[in-house]
Each structure stands twice: as structure tokens, then as C-alpha cells.
C-alpha positions as CSV (number, residue, x, y, z in Angstrom):
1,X,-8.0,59.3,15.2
2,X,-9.1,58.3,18.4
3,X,-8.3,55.1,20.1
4,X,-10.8,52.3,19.9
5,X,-11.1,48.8,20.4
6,X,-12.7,47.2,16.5
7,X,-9.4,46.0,16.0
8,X,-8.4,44.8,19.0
9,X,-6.3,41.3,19.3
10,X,-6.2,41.3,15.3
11,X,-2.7,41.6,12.9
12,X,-3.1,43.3,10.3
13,X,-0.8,43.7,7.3
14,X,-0.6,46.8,5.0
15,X,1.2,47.5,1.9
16,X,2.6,51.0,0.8
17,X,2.5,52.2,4.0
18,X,5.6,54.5,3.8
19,X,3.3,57.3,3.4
20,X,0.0,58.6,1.9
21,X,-3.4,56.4,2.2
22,X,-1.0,53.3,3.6
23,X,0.3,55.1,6.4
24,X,-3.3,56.4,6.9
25,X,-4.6,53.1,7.1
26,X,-1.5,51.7,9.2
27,X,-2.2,54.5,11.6
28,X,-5.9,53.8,11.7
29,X,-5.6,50.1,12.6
30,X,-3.3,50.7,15.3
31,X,-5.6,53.3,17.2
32,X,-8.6,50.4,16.4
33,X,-6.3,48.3,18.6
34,X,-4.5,46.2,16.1
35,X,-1.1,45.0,15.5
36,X,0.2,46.6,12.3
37,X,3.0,45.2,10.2
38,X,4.3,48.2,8.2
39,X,5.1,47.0,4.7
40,X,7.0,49.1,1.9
41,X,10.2,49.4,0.1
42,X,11.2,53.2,1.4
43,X,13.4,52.0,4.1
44,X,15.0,55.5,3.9
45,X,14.1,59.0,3.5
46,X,13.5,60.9,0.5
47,X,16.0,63.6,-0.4
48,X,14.8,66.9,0.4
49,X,15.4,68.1,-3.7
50,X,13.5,65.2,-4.9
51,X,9.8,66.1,-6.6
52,X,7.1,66.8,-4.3
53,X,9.2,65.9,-1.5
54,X,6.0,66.5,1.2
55,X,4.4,64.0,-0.9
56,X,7.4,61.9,-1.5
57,X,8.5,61.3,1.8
58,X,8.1,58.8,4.4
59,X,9.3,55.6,5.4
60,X,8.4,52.3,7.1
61,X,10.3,53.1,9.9
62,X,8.6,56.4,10.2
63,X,5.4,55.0,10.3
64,X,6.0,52.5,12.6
65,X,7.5,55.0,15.5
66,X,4.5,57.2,14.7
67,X,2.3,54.0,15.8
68,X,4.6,53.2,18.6
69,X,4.5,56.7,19.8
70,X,0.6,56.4,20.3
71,X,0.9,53.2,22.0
72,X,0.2,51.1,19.5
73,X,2.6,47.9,18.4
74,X,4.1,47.9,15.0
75,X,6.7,45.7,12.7
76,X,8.1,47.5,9.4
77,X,9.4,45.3,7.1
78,X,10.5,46.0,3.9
79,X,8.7,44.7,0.8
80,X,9.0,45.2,-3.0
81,X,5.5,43.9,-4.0
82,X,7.3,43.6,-7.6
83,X,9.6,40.3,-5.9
84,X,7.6,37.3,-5.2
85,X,10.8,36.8,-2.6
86,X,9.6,39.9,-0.7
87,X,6.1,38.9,-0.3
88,X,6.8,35.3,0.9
89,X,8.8,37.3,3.3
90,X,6.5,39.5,4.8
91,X,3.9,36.7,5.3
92,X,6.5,34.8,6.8
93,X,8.1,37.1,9.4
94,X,4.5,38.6,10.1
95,X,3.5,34.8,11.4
96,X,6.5,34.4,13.2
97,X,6.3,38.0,14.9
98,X,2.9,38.0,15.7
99,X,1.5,34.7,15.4
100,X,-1.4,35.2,13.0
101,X,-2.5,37.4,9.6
102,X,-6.0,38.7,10.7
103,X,-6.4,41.6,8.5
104,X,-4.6,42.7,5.0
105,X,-4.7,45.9,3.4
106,X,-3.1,46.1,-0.4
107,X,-2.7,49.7,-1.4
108,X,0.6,49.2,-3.0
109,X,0.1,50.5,-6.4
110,X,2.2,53.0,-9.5
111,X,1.0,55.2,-11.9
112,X,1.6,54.3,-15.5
113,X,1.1,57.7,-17.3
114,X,1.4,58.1,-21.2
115,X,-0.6,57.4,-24.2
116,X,-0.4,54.3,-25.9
117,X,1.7,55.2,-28.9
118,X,4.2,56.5,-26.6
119,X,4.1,54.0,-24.1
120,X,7.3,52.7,-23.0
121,X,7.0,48.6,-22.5
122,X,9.5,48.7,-19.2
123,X,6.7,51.0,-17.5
124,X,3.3,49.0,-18.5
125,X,5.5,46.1,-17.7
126,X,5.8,47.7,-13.8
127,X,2.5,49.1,-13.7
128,X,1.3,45.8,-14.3
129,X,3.5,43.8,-11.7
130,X,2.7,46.2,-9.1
131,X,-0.7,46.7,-9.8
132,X,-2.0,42.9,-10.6
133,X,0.7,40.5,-9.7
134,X,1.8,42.1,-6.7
135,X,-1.4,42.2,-4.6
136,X,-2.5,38.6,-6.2
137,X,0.9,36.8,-5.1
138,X,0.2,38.9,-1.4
139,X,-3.0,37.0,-1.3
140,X,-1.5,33.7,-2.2
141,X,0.9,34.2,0.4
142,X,-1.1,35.3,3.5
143,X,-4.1,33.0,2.8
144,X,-2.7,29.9,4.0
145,X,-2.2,31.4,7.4
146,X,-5.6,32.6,7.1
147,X,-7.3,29.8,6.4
148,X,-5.4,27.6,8.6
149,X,-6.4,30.0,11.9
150,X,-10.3,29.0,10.8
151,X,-11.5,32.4,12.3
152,X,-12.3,34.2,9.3
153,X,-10.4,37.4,8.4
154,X,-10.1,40.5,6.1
155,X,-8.7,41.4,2.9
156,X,-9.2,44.1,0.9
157,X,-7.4,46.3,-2.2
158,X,-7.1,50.2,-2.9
159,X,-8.3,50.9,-6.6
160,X,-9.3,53.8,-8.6
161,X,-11.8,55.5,-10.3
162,X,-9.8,55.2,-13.4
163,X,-11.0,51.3,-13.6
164,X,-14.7,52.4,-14.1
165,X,-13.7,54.7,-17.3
166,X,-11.5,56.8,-19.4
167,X,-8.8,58.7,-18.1
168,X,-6.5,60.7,-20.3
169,X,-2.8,59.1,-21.0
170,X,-4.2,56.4,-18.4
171,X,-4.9,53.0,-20.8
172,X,-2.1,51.3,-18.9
173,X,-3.3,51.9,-15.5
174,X,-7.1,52.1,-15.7
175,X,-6.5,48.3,-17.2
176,X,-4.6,47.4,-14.2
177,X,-7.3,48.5,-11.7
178,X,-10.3,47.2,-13.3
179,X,-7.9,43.9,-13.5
180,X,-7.2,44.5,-10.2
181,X,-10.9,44.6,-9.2
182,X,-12.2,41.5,-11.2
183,X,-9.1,39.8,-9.2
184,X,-10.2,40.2,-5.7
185,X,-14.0,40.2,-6.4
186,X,-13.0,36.3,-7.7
187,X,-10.5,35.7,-4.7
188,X,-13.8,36.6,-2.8
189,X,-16.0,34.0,-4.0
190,X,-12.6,31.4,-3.3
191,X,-12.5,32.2,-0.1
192,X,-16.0,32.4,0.7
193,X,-16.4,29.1,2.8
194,X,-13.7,30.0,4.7
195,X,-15.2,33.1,6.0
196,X,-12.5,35.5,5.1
197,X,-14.1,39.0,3.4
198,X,-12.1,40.5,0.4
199,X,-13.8,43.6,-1.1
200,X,-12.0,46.6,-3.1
201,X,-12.3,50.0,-2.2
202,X,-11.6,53.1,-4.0
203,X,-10.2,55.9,-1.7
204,X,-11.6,58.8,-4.4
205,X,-9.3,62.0,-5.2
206,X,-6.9,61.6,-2.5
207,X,-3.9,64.5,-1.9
208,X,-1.1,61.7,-1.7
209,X,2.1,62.2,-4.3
210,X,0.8,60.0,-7.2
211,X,-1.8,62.5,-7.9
212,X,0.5,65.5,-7.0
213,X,3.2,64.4,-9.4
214,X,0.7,63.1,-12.6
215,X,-1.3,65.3,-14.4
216,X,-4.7,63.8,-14.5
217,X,-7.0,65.8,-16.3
218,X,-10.4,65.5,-16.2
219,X,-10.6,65.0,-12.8
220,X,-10.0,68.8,-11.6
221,X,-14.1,68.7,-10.3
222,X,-13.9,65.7,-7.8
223,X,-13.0,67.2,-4.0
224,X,-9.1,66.2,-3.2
225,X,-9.5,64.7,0.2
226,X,-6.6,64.2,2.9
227,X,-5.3,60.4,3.3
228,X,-6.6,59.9,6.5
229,X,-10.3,60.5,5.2
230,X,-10.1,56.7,4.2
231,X,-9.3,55.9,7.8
232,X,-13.3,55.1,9.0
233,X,-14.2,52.8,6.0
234,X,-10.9,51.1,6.5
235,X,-11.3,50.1,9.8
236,X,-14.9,48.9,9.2
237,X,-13.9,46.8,6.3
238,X,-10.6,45.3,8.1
239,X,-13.8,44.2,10.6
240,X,-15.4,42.0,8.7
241,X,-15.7,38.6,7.3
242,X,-17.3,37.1,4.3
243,X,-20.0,36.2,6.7
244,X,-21.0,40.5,7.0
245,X,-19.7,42.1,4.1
246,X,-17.6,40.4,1.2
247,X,-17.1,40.3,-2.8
248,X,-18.2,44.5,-2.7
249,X,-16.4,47.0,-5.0
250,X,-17.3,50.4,-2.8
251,X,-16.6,53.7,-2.8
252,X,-15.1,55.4,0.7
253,X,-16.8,58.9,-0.2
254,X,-20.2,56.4,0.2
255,X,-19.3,54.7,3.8
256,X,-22.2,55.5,5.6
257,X,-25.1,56.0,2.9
258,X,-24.4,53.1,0.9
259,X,-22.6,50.7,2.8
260,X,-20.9,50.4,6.1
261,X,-22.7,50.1,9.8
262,X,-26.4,49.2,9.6
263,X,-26.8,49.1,5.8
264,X,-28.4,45.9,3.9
265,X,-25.5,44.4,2.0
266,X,-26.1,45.2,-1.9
267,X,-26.4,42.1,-4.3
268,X,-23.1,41.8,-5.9
């Protein structure tokens, strides 16, 4: 991606960004001119016989030199979003490191693959704590930084298709998106007056190792896109504020048509 100045002077925070859609995004923000603090809990490198290691692989420290290496200025910091600890953390030594939380980017997230008469409670139990509480305690820990800065700000969360409808072996997990969507379309509305934007986007089919190690039937028609297809729509979403674009549920395959530069906002 080409270097570009949207971003520019803004910190932005992104979670999962080992690999896949975060490092996309992480990558993205930095060549838009921003500060990037590199959030995950791959600190080290996936061993070479593990599943889908092309997929599989990655770490914080990776994506950061990658940034660096393009010029761009990056922190990694590990973070278990399943640890309250963690998240305090990261909100913590991003304000100390950089000074400010401009821009955050939750798109830490687990599968949760089974049928309900099967399902195992330890893995709705995760799927759940990554997929809700996680990116709801991330909010309640970078918004008083936010707020307190008074210059507005975004937020935004990764979803899924699977929250609109059925997906095979998916109850678990199409719950905790659609939860996951009626969260930060409400943390929207909270945050309103202080001009900070939080809107949920869903990336689509993307080739990233959740959808190369689940089977996911039903969805062998939609187009499998590379990670860094997201990349335009997230830069144009970490842009704004609640003043030009906010409380939206979009789609990225729609950036450009439906919403994004020069399109009337839609009625929520």
C-alpha cells in the first residue's frame, strides 16, 4: 500500500495483529501515517509442523519490523484479550509510549466450531470471552483516554457474516458476532457526544487461518479475498468521528458503493 498522509499524527491500536486481517490493518495504518501499537498474544513463531503453518504464523514482533522497515513507527505489545490485566496494559503503555489512543481496531476474535449437542462448555466459554468481553473491556479501557483528549477518535470491530444467519456447526460463534455487533452499535450511541465513531465491519471471506483450518460449509460461493483487501475501508473508517460516520454495521466488499468517500450516511 502506498504511503499516505489520512493517518497522519494519529495512534492507533490494533488487536490480533500477529497475522491475517490485523497485520493487514496494522500495515495499512502505518503507510496512512499513523503510529501503530501491535497488539497480540503470538510473541513467538509458530512451529513450522503446526496446521496451516502459512496461515498460522506471525508474530507481533514480525509485524512491527515489517512497519519499521517501511518507515513507519510501531510498539508490539503483547495482549491476551481473554485477561482484563492485559488490556489495562495495552491502554496503559500505549498512553505512555505515545501519548494519545486516536484510533482502535478490535479484530481479535476465535472460532467456536461444533454443533450444540457436542459442544464442549470450555470452548463457548473462550469463544465468548474473546469474542464479547474482550473487545468490550478494550473499549472500557481506551475510552477514558479518548474522551479525555476531547478530539474525537475512532473505534471499530471485525465481525462476520455468520452474525446475519445460519452457519453450519456455528451457533456458538454466529451468537458471539451478532453480540458483538449489538455491543459496539450501543458503545456508539455512548459515545456519541464525545465525537468518537465506533462502527463494525465485516471483512467478507477472507484467506486468513480461521477459515483455512474450519470447515465452513455453505460458504464455498462467496470470493476468498486476501487480508489486505480490508486495508482501504479500514483506513477510511479509522478517519472518522461520530461527527462523519458512526453507529454503521458495513460490509468492506461495499466500500465505495454504499458507504465510504462521498456517500450520504444511511439511517441506522
Amino acid at each position: 500500500m502506498a504511503a499516505t498522509g489520512e493517518l497522519r499524527g494519529k495512534v492507533a491500536v490494533v488487536t490480533g495483529a500477529s497475522r491475517g486481517i490485523g497485520r493487514a490493518m496494522s500495515l495499512a495504518f502505518a503507510a496512512a501515517g499513523a503510529q501503530v501499537v501491535v497488539a497480540a498474544r503470538t510473541e513467538n513463531e509458530a512451529p513450522p509442523d503446526s496446521p496451516f503453518a502459512k496461515y498460522g504464523s506471525g508474530t507481533i514482533n514480525d509485524t512491527a519490523q515489517q512497519i519499521a522497515e517501511a518507515g513507519g513507527e510501531a510498539l508490539p505489545i503483547t495482549c491476551d484479550v481473554t485477561k482484563s490485566e492485559d488490556l489495562r496494559d495495552l491502554a496503559e503503555r500505549t498512553v505512555k509510549h505515545f501519548g494519545r489512543i486516536d484510533i482502535v481496531a478490535s479484530n481479535a476474535g476465535v472460532d467456536c466450531e461444533s454443533p450444540v449437542v457436542d459442544l464442549e462448555e470450555e470452548l463457548l466459554d473462550r469463544c465468548l470471552t474473546v469474542n464479547i468481553r474482550g473487545p468490550i473491556l478494550l473499549c472500557k479501557y481506551v475510552l477514558p483516554q479518548m474522551i479525555e483528549q476531547k478530539g474525537g477518535g475512532s473505534i471499530f470491530c471485525i465481525t462476520s457474516g455468520a452474525s446475519m444467519g445460519y452457519r453450519e456447526n456455528r451457533v456458538g460463534y454466529s451468537m458471539s458476532k451478532a453480540a458483538l455487533d449489538r455491543a459496539y452499535l450501543s458503545i456508539a450511541e455512548e459515545v456519541r457526544e464525545h465525537n468518537i465513531a465506533v462502527n463494525v465491519l465485516s471483512p467478507g471471506r477472507v484467506d486468513t487461518w480461521m477459515n483455512r483450518r474450519g470447515d465452513w460449509p455453505g460458504t464455498a460461493h462467496i470470493p476468498m479475498e486476501q487480508p489486505d483487501s480490508i486495508n482501504n475501508a479500514a483506513v477510511w473508517l479509522a478517519a472518522q468521528k461520530a461527527s462523519t460516520f458512526t453507529a454503521q454495521r458495513i460490509e468492506r466488499a461495499e466500500f465505495g458503493t454504499n458507504w465510504g468517500p462521498g456517500i450520504p450516511v444511511p439511517t441506522p
